[in-house]
N, C-alpha and C positions, 0 to 999 in steps of 0.2 A: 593793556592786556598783553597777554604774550600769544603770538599768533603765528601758528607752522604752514605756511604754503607749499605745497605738493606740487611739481613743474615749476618750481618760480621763475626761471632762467625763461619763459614762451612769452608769448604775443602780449597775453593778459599778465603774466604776473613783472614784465617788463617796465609797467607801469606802475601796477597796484601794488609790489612791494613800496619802491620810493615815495606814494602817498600813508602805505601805512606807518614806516618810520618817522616820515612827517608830523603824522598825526599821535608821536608818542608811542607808539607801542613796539614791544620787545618782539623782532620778529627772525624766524627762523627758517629758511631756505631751504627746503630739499630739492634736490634734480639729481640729473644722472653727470652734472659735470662735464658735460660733452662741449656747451655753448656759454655762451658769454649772453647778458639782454642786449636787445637791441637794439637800446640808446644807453649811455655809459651814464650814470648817475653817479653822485657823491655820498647819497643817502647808502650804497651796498656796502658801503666801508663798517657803515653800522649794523650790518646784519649778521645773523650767527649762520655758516653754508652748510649743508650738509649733504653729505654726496654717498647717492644708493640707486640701487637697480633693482625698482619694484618687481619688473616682472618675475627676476630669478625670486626673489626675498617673498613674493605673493606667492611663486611656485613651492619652496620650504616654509612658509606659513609666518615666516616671519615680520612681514612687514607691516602689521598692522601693532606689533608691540614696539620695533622701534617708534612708530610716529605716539604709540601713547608713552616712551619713556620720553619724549621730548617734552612732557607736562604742558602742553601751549591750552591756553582757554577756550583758543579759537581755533578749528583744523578748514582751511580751503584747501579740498582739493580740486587742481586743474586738470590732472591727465589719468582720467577711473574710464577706461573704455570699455570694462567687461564686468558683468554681472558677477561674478564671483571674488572680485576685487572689490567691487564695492560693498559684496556681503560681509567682507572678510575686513575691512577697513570699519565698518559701520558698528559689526559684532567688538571689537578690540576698542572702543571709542565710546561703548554706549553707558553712561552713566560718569564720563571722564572731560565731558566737552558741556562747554556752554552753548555752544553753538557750532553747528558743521556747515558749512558750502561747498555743495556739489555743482562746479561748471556741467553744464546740457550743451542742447544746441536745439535751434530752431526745426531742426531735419528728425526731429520727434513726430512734428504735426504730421508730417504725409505732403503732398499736395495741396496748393491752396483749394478750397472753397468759397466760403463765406470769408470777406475780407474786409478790414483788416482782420488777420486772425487771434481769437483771444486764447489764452493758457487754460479755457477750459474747455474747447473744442474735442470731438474725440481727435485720437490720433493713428495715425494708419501709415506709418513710415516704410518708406520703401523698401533702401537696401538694407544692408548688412549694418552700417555704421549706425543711420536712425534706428534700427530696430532695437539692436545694443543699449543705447542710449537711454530710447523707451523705456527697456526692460529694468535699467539701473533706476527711472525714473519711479518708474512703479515700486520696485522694492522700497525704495529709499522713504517714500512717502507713505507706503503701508506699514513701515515702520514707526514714522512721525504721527501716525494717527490712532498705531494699537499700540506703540510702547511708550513715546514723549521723547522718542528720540529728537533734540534738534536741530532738523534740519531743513537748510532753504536753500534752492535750485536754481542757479542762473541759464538761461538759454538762450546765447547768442548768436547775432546770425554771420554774416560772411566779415569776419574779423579783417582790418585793414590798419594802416599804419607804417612810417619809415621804416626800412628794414626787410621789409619782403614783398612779393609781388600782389598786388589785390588781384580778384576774382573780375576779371574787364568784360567788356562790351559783347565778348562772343560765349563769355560762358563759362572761360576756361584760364585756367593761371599763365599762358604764354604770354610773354610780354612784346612780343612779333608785334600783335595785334594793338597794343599804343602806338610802336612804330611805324604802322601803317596809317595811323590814323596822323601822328605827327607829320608824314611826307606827305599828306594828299592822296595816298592810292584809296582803291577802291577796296574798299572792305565788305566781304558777302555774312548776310545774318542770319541764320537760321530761321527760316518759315516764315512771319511777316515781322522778326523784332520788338515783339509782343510781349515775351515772356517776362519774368521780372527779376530782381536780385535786389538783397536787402543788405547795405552792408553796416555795417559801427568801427568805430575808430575804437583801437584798443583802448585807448585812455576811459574811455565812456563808460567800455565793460568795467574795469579796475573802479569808476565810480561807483555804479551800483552794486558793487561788491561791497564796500566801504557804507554805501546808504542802508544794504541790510544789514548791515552786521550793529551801524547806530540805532536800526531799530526792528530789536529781536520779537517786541512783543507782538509784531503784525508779521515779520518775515518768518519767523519758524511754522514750518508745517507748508509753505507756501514754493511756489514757481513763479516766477518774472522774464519774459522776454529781455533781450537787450540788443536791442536795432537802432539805428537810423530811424526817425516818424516818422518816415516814407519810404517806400520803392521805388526803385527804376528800372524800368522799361530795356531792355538791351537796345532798341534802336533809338531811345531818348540821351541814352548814357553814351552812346557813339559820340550822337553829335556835342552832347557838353564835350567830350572829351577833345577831341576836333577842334572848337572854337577855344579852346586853351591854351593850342600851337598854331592858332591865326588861319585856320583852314574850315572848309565847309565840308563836312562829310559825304564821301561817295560810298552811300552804300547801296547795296544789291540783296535779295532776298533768295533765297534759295528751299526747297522742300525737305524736310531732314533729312531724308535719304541720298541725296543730290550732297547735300553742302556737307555731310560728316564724311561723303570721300575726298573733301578737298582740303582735310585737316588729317593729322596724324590718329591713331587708334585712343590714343592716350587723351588729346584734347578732346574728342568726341566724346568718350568716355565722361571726362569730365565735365563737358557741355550740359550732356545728355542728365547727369545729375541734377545739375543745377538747374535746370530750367525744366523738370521733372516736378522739381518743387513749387518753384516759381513763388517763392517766399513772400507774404505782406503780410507782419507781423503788429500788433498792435503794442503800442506803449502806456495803455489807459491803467494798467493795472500798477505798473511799476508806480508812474507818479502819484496816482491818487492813495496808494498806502505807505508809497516810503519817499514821496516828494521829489523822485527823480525824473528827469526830465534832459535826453542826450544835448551835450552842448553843440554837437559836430549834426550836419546836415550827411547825407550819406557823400553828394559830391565837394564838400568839404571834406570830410574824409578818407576819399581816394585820392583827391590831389595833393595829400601828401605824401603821399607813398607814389605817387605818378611823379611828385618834383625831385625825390630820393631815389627816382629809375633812373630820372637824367642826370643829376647830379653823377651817381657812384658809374655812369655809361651805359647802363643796361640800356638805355635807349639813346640815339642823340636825338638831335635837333636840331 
């Protein structure tokens, strides 16, 4: 089929483009041109690029006619963060697609609860970005259920893989904090190191992109998480991280209030997100109707992005 990916150049379509060439299909590239993927594949040689800047082209109304004059069968899109992009993408697309993929995110649910969490929990998103997201998720399904639009939902959680920093041990994307844990110093954790984080290795997401789209008669109309089949703990994920550079974690615990003045605004900021959520997502839904099943454990798939810190220097050793 011929299939147009929205963001292809990020985290996920760094992947999931080179398995969809693989697997035969004519596939069609849009980004804003700014980056290059990740990791350099031979399959991009094969792809058609196309380079556009949604937000102006969203803003003059045009960009939901470009991606239907690309005629593709299939449209993923990665990067819809706003409710009226996705109106306006969905409206341009509806009766033109076999099938739509909307990337989500795990930061739909709210806060954990009831765990692991399943995709039809209510949802009660905190800030600004889950809400968003929510809001897209909502239209987009009220569409799939009163008009036949279709479309299926991926919602991943703390994306990881070579090439950029994972979400570490304290919460927050500073890669200080491997360093620290690489030298033996003492690393302090917010409150008792309790809280959790869910991450997947980009390639995993790029799978269960590829498993919905093999099977539309159960994914359309539907939501899928795409995690790790477990959480971790920030004060569990110190010490694997720790015993990888031959050291035993020193860490210390601190009150929230106490330990986010011992970090910058910005990594609090980003702490305070993440463990706001405190992410445990479940994966019973995805396998039992589209057979998937992540191949990457979550600390499997930080340690590749932890061996690509020390590799390019971000960190030594």
């Amino acid at each position: 089929m011929r299939v147009v990916v929205i963001g292809a150049s990020g985290h996920i379509g760094t992947y999931l483009v080179p398995r969809l060439v693989e697997a035969g299909h004519d596939v069609v590239a849009v980004s804003r041109g700014k980056r290059e993927p990740y990791s350099p594949h031979g399959a991009w040689q094969r792809v058609t690029t196309i380079t556009a800047d949604r937000d102006a082209e969203d803003a003059d109304g045009t960009f939901g006619r470009r991606i239907v004059e690309l005629e593709g069968d299939i449209v993923i899109d990665l990067i819809c963060f706003e409710e009226d992009s996705a109106r306006h993408i969905a409206e341009a697309l509806h009766g033109r697609v076999r099938q739509f993929l909307h990337c989500g995110t795990v930061w739909t649910h709210g806060p954990s609860a009831q765990v692991p969490t399943t995709e039809d929990r209510p949802k009660a998103p905190l800030g600004d970005y889950g809400k968003k997201k929510a809001a897209i998720e909502a239209y987009l399904m009220e569409r799939a259920h009163r008009d036949g639009f279709p479309v299926t939902i991926i919602h991943p959680g703390h994306i990881t893989g070579p090439g950029w920093v994972p979400v570490n041990p304290a919460g927050n994307v500073n890669p200080a904090v491997f360093q620290a844990l690489a030298d033996g110093e003492e690393l302090a954790l917010p409150n008792f190191g309790m809280e959790t984080v869910q991450h997947v290795h980009a390639d995993d997401v790029a799978r269960i992109f590829m498993d919905a789209m093999a099977n539309p008669s159960v994914a359309v109309g539907e939501s899928f998480h795409s995690v790790a089949t477990s959480a971790l703990t920030l004060r569990g994920y110190a010490e694997a991280v720790a015993g990888w550079f031959g050291r035993e974690a020193r860490l210390t615990y601190l009150p929230w209030e106490q330990w986010k003045a011992t970090v910058s605004e910005f990594d609090a900021q980003v702490t305070l997100d993440h463990i706001s959520y405190s992410p445990h997502c479940s994966m019973e839904k995805a396998e039992r109707l589209l057979g998937h099943r992540p191949r990457y454990t979550p600390l499997e798939a930080i340690s590749e992005a932890v061996n690509w810190l020390a590799r390019t220097g971000a960190i030594t050793v």
